[in-house]
N, C-alpha and C positions, 0 to 999 in steps of 0.2 A: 451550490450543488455539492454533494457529499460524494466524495473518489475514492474509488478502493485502488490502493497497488498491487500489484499480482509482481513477486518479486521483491528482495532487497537490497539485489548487488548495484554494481557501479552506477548502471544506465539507470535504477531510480532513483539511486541519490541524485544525479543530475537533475534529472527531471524533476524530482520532489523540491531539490533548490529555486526553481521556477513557480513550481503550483503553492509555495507557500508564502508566496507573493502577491498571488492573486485573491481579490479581496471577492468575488464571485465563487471561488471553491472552499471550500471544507474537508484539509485532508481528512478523512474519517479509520481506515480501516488500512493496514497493509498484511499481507500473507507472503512467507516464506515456506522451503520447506522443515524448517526447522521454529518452533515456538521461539526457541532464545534469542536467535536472528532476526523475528519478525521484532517482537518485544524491544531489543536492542536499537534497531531503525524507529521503531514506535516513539520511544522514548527521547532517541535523538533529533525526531521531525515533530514533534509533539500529536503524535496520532491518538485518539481515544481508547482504538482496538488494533490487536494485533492476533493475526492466528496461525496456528501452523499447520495448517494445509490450504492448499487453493481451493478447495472444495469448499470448507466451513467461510473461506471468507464469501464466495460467491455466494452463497444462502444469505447472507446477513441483508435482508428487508430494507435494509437505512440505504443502502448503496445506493447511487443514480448514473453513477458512469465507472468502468473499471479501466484502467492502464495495464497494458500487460507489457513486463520489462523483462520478461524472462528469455531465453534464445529461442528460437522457431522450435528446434527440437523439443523443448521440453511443454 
């Protein structure tokens, strides 16, 4: 199953540390609000895509399940 992160602060590195253990997921995709922040977790979690709005990543067709790590507020 291919997962998008919505978020790239603390609470999805956590989480990311777990889902890239799982031989059933594909991290596929994470969105920050900032491009260099998503890129940066990208690249640290070995994600294929990274984007900098929630918006572009939620369009992205490949997704089958999203994580949202962001605070309630935002």
């Amino acid at each position: 199953m291919k997962i998008g992160i919505l978020g790239a602060g603390h609470i999805a590195q956590k989480v990311t540390r777990t889902l890239v253990k799982m031989k059933e997921i594909e991290c596929w995709a994470v969105a920050a609000r900032s491009l260099d922040r998503a890129k940066e977790f990208a690249d640290k979690f070995g994600f294929p895509r990274a984007y900098g709005s929630y918006e572009q990543m939620l369009s992205d067709p490949e997704i089958e399940l999203v994580y949202v790590t962001t605070p309630h507020s935002h």
